[in-house]
C-alpha positions in Angstrom: 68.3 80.7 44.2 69.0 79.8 47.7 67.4 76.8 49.0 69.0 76.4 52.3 70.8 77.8 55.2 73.6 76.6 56.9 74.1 78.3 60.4 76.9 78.6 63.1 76.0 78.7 66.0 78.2 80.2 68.6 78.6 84.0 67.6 75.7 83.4 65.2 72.5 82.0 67.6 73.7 82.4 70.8 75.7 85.7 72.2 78.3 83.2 74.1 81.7 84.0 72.6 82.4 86.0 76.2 80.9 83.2 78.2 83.1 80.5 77.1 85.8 83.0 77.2 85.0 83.4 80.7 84.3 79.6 81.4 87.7 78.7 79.9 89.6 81.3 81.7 88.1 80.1 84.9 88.9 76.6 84.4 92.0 77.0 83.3 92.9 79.6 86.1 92.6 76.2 88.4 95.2 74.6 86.2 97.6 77.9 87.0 96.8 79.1 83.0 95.8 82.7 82.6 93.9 82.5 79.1 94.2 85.6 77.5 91.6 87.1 74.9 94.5 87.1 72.4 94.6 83.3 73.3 91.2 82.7 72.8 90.0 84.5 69.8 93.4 83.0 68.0 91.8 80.0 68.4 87.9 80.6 67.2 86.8 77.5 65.1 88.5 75.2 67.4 86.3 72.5 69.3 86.1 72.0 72.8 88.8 69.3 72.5 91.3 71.0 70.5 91.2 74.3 71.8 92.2 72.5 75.9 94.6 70.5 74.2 96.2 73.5 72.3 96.3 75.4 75.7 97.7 72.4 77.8 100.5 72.4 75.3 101.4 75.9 74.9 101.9 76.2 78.7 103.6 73.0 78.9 101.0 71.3 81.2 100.4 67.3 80.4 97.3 66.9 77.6 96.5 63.3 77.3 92.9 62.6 76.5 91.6 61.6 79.9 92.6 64.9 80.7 91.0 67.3 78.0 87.6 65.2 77.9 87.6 66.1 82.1 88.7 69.6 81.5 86.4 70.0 78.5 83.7 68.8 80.2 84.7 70.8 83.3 84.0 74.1 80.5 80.4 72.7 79.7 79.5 72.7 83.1 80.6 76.5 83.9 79.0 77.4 80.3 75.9 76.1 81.1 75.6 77.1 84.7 75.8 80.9 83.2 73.5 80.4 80.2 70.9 78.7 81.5 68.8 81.0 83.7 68.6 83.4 80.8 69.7 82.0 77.5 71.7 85.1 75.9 70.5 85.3 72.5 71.5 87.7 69.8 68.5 89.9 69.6 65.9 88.5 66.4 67.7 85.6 66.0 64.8 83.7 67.2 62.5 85.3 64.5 65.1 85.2 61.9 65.0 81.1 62.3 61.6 80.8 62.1 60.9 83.2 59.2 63.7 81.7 57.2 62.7 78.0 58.3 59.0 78.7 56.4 60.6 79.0 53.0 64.1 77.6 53.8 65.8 74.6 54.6 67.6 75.0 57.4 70.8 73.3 59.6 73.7 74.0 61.8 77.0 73.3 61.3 79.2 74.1 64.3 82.6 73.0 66.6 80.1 73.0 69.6 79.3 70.0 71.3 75.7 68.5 70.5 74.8 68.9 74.0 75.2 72.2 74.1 73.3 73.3 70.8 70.5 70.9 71.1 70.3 72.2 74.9 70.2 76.0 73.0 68.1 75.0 70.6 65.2 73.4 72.9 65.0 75.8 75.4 64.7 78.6 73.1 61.9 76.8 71.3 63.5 76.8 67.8 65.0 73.1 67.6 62.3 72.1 65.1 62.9 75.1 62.6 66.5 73.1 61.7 66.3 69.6 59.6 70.1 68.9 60.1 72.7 69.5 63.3 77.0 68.9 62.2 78.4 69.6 65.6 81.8 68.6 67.1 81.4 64.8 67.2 80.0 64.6 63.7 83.7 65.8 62.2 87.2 64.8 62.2 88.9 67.7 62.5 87.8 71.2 63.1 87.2 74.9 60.9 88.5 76.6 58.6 89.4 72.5 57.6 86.4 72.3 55.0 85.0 69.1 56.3 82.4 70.1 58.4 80.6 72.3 55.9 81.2 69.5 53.4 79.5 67.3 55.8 76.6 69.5 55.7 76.1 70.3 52.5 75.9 66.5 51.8 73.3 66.2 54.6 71.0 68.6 54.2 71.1 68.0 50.4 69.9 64.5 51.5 67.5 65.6 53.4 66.1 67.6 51.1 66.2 64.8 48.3 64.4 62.4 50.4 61.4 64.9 50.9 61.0 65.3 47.2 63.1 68.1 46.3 65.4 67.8 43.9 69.6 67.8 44.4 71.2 71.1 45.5 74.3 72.6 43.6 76.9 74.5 46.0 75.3 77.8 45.2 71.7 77.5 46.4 72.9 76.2 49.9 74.0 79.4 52.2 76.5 79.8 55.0 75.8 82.4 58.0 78.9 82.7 59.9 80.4 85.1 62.9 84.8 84.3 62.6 86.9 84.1 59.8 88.1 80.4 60.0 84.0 79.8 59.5 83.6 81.4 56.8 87.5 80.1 55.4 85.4 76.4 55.5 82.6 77.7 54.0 84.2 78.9 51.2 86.4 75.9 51.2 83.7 73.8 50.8 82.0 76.0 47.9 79.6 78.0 49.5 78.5 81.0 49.3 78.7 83.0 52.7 77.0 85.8 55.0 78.5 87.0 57.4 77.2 88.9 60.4 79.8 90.7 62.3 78.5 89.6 66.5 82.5 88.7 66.9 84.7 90.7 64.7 84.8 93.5 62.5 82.8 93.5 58.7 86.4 94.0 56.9 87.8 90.6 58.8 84.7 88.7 57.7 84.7 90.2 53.9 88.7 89.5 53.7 88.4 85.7 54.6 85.5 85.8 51.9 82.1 86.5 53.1 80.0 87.7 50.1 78.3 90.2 52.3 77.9 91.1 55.6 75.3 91.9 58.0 75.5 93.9 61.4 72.2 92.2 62.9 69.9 89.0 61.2 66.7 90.9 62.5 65.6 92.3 59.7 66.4 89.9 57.2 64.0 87.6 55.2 63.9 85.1 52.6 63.5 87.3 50.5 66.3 89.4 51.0 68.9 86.2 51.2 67.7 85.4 48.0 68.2 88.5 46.3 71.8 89.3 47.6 72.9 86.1 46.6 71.1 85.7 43.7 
């Protein structure tokens, strides 16, 4: 039975994929880098820091870290600057977290910067519905690498344990994810995945091993999760 859910959040809680697209392209337009969409969806599970450095180096432009941590935080600004007059949220997302968070345990697990999903999180209301945040800065490297889903498993297992539940197994802790490299680590890692298709098509998300997939989170409950992955 599932216990717990383990949520991405770009492409999952917040409809932002084409805002940092956009963000990113504008940067990078300043650095004489036209960032294509076939560039940035190749790169979907990358972190802030990975994905400038990847893009520095394909076009031959210097990438030492003073740089990308400038340029990254160059991207955050632009993000932000569009998101925050009117936070674009998928639609029932925030009544999908708050149903599941009354029967479920529930955490992100994401290549975002904390900043950015805790600023998410708390202006939409919903930051106390989720008992454990993996971002960026909490992981060594970045998805489909299994790490970060490892890394919460293990925590919100522990959190769990230390409020008088008993241990999870891999089974009763549940992945939502919007690319294929997420659910690739989810999987990695064990866990059993939904996927909900915000970013790419149903058949990308079953072939990288989604055990089902959802068009829209709106209309599910506990009750459903815990059926379909029974």
């Amino acid at each position: 039975m599932i216990k717990a859910l383990l949520l991405d959040f770009n492409g999952v809680i917040i409809d932002d994929e084409p805002i940092q697209r956009a963000a990113y392209r504008e940067m990078f337009a300043g650095e004489g880098v036209d960032v294509t969409d076939e560039m940035y969806y190749a790169r979907l599970g990358m972190n802030d820091k990975v994905f400038v450095t990847s893009i520095l180096e394909e076009a031959g432009k210097p990438a030492d870290l003073d740089r990308v941590l400038e340029l990254s935080a160059e991207k955050t600004e632009k993000w932000r600057a569009i998101v925050e007059p009117t936070l674009p949220l998928f639609s029932g997302i925030e009544g999908f977290v708050k149903r599941m968070s009354n029967d479920l345990t529930l955490g992100i697990v994401s290549m975002a910067k904390r900043e950015e999903i805790d600023f998410v999180l708390e202006k939409a209301g919903i930051a106390p519905c989720f008992s454990v945040v993996v971002s960026a800065e909490d992981v060594s490297t970045y998805k489909p690498d299994p790490e970060c889903y490892r890394t919460g498993f293990r925590i919100i297992d522990e959190y769990r344990t230390s409020h008088g539940h008993l241990p999870m197994i891999h089974s009763e802790c549940l992945v939502i994810e919007d690319s294929p490299p997420g659910v690739q680590a989810a999987r990695a890692a064990d866990l059993p995945v939904l996927g909900v298709s915000n970013t790419v098509t149903a058949d990308k998300l079953r072939n990288a091993g989604a055990g089902s997939v959802a068009w829209n989170l709106s209309d599910w409950i506990p009750e459903t999760v815990k059926l379909v992955f029974a």
